[in-house]
N, C-alpha and C positions, 0 to 999 in steps of 0.2 A: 527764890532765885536758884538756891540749889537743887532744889526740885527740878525744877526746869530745864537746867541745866543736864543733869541723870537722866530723865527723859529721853534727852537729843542724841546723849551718849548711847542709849539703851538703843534707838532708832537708828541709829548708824551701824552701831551693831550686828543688829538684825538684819540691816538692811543687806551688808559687807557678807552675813550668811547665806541672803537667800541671794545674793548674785552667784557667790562663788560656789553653791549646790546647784543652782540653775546653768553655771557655767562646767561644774564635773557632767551634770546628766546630758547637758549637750555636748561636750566631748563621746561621753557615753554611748550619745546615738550615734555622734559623727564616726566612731569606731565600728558602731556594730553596724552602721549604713556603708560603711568603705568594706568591712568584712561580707556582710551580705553581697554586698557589688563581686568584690572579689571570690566569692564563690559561686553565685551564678555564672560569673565569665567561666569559671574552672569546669559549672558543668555545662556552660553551651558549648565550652571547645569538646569536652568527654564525650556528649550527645553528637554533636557534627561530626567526631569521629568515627561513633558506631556508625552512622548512616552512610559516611564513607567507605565504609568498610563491606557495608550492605548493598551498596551501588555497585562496588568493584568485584564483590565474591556472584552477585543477584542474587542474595538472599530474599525470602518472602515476608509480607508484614509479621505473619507469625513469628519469624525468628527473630527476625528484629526486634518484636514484645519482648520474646525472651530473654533476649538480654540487654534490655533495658530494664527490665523488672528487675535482675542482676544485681544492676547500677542503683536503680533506686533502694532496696534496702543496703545496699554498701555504703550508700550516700547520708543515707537517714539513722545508721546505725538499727536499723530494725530487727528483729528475730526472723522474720521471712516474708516471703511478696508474694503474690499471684495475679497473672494478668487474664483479662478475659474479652474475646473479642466479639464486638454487637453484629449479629447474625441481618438478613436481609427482612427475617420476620422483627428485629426490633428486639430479640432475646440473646442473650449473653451466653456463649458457650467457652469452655475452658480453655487456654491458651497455653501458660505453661508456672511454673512455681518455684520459686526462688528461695533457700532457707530453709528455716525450719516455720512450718505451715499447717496448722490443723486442715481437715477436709473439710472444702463448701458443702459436703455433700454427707448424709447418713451414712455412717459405714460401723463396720463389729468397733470394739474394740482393739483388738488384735490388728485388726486391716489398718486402721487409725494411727497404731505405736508402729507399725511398719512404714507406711509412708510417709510419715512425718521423719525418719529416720534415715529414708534413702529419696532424695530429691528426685533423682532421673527416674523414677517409679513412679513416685508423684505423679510429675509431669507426665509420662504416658497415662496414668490414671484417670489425670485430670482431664487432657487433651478432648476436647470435641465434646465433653459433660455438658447437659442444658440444664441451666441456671433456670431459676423459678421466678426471674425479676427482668424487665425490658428497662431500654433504655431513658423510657418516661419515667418511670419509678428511681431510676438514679435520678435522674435532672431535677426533678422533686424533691427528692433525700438533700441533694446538695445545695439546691438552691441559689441564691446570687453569691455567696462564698466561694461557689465552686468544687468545694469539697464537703465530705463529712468526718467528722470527729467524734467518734465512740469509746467511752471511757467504763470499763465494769459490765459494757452491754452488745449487742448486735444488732444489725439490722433483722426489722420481724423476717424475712425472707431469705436469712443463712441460720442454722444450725444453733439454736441459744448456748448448746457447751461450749462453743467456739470461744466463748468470755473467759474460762476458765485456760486456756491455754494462749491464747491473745486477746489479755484483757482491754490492750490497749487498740483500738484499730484505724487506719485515716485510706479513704477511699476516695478517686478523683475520677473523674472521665477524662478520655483522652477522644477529641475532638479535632474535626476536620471541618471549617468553618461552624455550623452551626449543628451539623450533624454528628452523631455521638459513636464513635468507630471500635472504643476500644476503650477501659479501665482498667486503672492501678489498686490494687490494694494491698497495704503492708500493716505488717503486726508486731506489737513487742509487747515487755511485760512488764507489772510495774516493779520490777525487784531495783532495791535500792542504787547497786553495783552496777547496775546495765541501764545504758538509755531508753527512758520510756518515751515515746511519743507524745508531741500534745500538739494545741493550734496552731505553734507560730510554723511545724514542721508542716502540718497542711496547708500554710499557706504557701511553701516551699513547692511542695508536692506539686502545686497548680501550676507551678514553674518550670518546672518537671516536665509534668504531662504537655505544658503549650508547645517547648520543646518537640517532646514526642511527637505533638502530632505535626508540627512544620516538617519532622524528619519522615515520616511516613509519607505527608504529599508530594516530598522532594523522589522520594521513593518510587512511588504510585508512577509521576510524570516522567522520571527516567523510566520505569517500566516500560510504559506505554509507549515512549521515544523510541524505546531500544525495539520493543515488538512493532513497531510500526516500519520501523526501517528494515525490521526481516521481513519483512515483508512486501515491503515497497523492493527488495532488494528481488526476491521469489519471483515481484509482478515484475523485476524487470527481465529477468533470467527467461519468463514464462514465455514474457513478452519475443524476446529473443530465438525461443526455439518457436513460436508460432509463426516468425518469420519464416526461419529456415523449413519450417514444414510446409509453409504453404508457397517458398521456392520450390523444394522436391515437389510437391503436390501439382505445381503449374508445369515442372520440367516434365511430370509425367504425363499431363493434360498433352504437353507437347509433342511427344516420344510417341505416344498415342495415336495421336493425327499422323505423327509422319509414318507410322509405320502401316496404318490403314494407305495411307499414299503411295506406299512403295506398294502393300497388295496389290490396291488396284490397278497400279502400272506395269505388276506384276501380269495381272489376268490382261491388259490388252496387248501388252506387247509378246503375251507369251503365248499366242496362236499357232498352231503346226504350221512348219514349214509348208509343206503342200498345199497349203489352205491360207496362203498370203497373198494377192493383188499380184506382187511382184512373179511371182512362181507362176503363174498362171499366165501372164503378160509374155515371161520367158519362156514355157514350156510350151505353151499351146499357142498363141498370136503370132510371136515375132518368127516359129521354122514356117507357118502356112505366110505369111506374106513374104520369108525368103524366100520358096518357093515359086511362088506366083512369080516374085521380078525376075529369077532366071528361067521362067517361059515366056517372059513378057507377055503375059495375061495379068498384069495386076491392077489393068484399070477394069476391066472387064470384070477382074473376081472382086475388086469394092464397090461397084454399079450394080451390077446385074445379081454377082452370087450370093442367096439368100444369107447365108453366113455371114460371106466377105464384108458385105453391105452394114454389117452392125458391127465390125470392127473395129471401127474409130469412136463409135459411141461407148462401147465397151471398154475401151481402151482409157476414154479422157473420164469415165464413171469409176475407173478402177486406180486412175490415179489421183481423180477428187479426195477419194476413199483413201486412201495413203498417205495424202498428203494432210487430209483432216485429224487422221490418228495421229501423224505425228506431231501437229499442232498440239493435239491436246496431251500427249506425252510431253511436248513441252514446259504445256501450261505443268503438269504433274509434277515435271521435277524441278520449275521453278519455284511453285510449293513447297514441296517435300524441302529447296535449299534453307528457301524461307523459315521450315518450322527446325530445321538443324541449325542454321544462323539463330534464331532465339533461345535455343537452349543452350547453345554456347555463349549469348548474353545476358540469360539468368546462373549460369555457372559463374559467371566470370563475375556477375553480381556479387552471388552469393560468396567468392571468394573476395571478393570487396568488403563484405559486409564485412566477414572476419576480420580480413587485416586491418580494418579504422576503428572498431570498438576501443570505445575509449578517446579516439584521438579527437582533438578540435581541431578545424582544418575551413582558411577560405575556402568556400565554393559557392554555386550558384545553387538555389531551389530545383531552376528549370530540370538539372541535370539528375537529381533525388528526383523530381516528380515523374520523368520520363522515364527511371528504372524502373519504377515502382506502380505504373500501367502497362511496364511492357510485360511481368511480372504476371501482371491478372490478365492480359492479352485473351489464352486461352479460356480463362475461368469469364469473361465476358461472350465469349464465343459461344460456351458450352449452353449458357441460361439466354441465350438470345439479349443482352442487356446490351447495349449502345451506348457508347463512351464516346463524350464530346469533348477535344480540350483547348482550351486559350490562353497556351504558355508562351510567357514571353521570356527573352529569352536575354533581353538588355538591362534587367533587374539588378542594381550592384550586389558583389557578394555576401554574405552573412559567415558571422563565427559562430560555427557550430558541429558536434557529431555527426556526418553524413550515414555512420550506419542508424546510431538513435531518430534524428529527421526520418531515417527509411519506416523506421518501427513505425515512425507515427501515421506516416502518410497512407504506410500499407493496412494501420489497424482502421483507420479512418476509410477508407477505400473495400476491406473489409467488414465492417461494421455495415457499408451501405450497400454493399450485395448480400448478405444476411438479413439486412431490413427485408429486401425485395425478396427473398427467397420465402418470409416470413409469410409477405401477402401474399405474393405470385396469384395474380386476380386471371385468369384464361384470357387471353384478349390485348388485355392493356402492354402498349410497346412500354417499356423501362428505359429509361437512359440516368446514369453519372456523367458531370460534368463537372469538370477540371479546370480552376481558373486561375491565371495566375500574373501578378505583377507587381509594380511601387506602386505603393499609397502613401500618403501622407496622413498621419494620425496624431491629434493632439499636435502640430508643430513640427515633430521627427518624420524620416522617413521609414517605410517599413515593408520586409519581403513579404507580400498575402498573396497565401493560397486558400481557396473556397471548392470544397469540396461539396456538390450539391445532388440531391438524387431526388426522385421524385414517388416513393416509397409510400409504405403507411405512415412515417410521421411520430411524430413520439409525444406522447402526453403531456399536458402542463405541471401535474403533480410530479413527472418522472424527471423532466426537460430539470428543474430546480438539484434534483440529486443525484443529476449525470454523472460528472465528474468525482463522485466522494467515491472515496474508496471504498472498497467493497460491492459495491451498489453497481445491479445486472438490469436491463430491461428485455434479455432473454427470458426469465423466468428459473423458477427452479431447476438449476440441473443445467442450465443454459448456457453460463458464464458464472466466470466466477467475481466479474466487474473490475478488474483490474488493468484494464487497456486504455481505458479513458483517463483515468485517475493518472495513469502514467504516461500518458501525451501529455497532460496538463502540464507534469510536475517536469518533463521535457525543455516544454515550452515556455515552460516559466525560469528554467535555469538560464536561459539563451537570453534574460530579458523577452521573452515575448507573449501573446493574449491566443486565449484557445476561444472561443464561445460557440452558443449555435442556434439558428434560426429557427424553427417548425414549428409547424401547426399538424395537431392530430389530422390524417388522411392526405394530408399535403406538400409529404416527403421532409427532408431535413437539409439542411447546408450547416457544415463545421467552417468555421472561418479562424486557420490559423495565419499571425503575423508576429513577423520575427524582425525587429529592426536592423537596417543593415550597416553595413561596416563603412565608418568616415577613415578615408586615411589619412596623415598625418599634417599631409597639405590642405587639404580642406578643413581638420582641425584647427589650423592656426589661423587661417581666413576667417 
């Protein structure tokens, strides 16, 4: 019984130990899992901050390695880091080196105790060096860990002395989804006094590098943001002076005409006096029939006398001829007012255009489409091309830039006298045609214009990558593709749809719609 009894005791015992060790070791972990927590957060804010800082200055991913490699042996207590970025063929080339760092690469002695001694030498040393190892041979090395851990040794593909001066070494990729962009490698030693590296830091490391690389492709897409809008900014800039150039361009189409109209009104009206209908009517006709009435022979001298007798035919042939020219003097300087009334409505444009950039402003289509043909007027004339339009003119207003709408309507307008110029087949009459009014789309209403020409037509391959920026169907040297790209992006601020019709050989129609403006009472209806 007393046996039995000691037994139970001894069991209790035991048992009272292995709780309250199994309850220290989970505090244990609960400690070093709240401390890990809280040093991760410490360095996802450290990391978010360099890449802020890299967003704000536009640093390049290289610099940003660099000082994150920095951060990672600060972090890991290391002896030194080196980072290295995966080249387009798959090979690693040197980035920059943090610490104190043997070289990945054979060098003197001498060369060796110098750059290990001065970093920023290093680093130019290092910079753009090809590594003897691709990114398939890390991904291999590391494995599903993610990392590697080298202890007394090296990878077969760095430098075997490198053991003796970083005996301890932990390597990771830094990774942009599945692709391998860039790797960490830090070093220390095993001396008693200093932190050596081991697994639990490579698993750190891997936390590290996932970091890194969110901050790179935050990088990479603000890059690409920021150069896309300089550039979207360029095509709007471009866009803007290819207005105004092909205002001057038309005004001078115009200036052109009127000034051949004044020649030529010049050359009829500018005959010698002597040698005028009138002159000749007063000099010679009217003293011979004064004459004749104060002898009273002047039925005699227009009947009988061979002269006299064609006097009235001479007379009513000479003031046919007078009155003819001055008709067509007429017609000349109706012209000529005509082509100086249009250049003083592409000036007055064009100082339109200026003072609204920028502004949103009701207005109607009609009134932007009717600038913006009167505009190519001449440049129609000059290529024989025929312009049809069907603007209406009862279409409700729209909120929009009426200089921007100009840009579009004239590159679109433009784009399809370039098509035709492209084929210009001998023979075939051309026409653009201009259409415009409500539609009702989807439910809403909306301002469509249809801008259609009957041209060569544009590819099914091309038709698909109209719109992207960049992307020309002049050809090399042609365009630089940025007018369509930029009607889009137009028309798509306004709420509104760009698209476009063609069939190769069978001309194109751009069909832009802008929905139009409800006012406040038919809002509430």
């Amino acid at each position: 019984m007393i046996i039995i009894l000691v037994s139970v005791i001894i069991i209790l015992v035991i048992t009272s130990i292995v709780q309250r060790t199994m309850l220290v070791v989970a505090n244990r972990k609960r400690h070093a899992l709240r401390r890990n927590i809280a040093k991760e957060r410490e360095s996802t804010a450290d990391i978010l901050t360099l890449s802020r800082d890299a967003v704000i200055i536009g640093t390049s991913d290289k610099e940003f390695l660099s000082r994150f490699t920095e951060y990672v042996v600060r972090t890991l207590k290391g002896e030194g880091g080196a980072s290295l970025v995966c080249g387009d063929d798959g090979q690693f080339y040197g980035c920059s080196v943090a610490g104190i760092f043997p070289p990945l690469r054979e060098v003197p002695p001498q060369v060796e105790q110098q750059l290990m001694a001065h970093t920023k030498k290093h680093t130019e040393f290092f910079q753009g060096l090809k590594m003897n190892f691709s990114d398939n041979d890390l991904d291999e090395m590391c494995g599903s860990k993610g990392y590697a851990f080298f202890k007394d040794s090296v990878p077969i593909w760095l430098p075997q002395k490198i053991s003796r001066e970083a005996p301890r070494l932990l390597i990771a990729p830094i990774k942009i989804g599945t692709t391998v962009k860039a790797c960490i490698i830090v070093a220390s030693k095993n001396e008693f006094d200093s932190h050596s590296l081991d697994e639990e830091d490579g698993l750190y490391l891997v936390r590290l590098a996932e970091l890194a690389s969110l901050s790179l492709e935050v990088i990479r897409v603000f890059r690409e943001r920021q150069e896309y809008e300089e550039r979207l900014q360029s095509a709007r800039e471009e866009g803007m002076v290819q207005v105004s150039t092909g205002i001057i361009h038309n005004i001078g189409n115009a200036v052109t005409v009127a000034k051949l109209s004044v020649q030529e009104l010049q050359e009829k009206l500018g005959v010698k006096q002597e040698e005028t209908p009138e002159k000749f009517i007063l000099d010679e006709i009217i003293p011979q029939l004064k004459a004749n009435v104060e002898s009273g022979s002047i039925g005699d001298f227009l009947k009988a006398d061979p002269v006299g007798s064609q006097f009235l035919d001479i007379i009513k042939e000479l003031i046919e001829h007078s009155v003819t020219r001055g008709i067509e003097a007429a017609k000349q300087l109706e012209s000529l007012s005509h082509k100086l009334y249009h250049i003083s409505e592409i000036i007055e444009l064009q100082q339109r255009f200026v003072g609204e950039l920028g502004t949103e402003n009701l207005t109607q289509i009609n009134r932007i489409l009717d600038s913006s043909i009167k505009i190519f007027e001449e440049t129609f004339n000059k290529r024989g091309v025929k312009i049809s339009t069907a603007i209406s003119d009862s279409v409700p207003e729209v909120l929009v830039d009426s200089s921007m709408m100009t840009q579009v309507f004239m590159n679109l307008i433009k784009n399809a006298v370039e098509a035709i110029d492209m084929e210009h087949i001998p023979g075939k009459e051309y026409t653009i045609s201009v259409y415009h009014d409500k539609e009702v789309i989807n439910g809403s209403e909306f301002s469509v214009v249809k801008i259609k020409d009957n041209g060569p037509g544009i590819r099914a391959e091309a038709k698909a990558k109209l719109f992207s920026f960049g992307f020309s169907t002049k050809g090399k040297g042609g365009g630089h593709g940025f007018g369509l790209h930029s009607c889009m992006s137009t028309v798509k601020k306004y709420g509104g749809m760009i698209e476009v019709i063609s069939e190769e050989g069978k001309g194109a129609e751009f069909i832009v719609s802008i929905p139009v403006h409800k006012s406040e009472e038919k809002h509430r209806s």
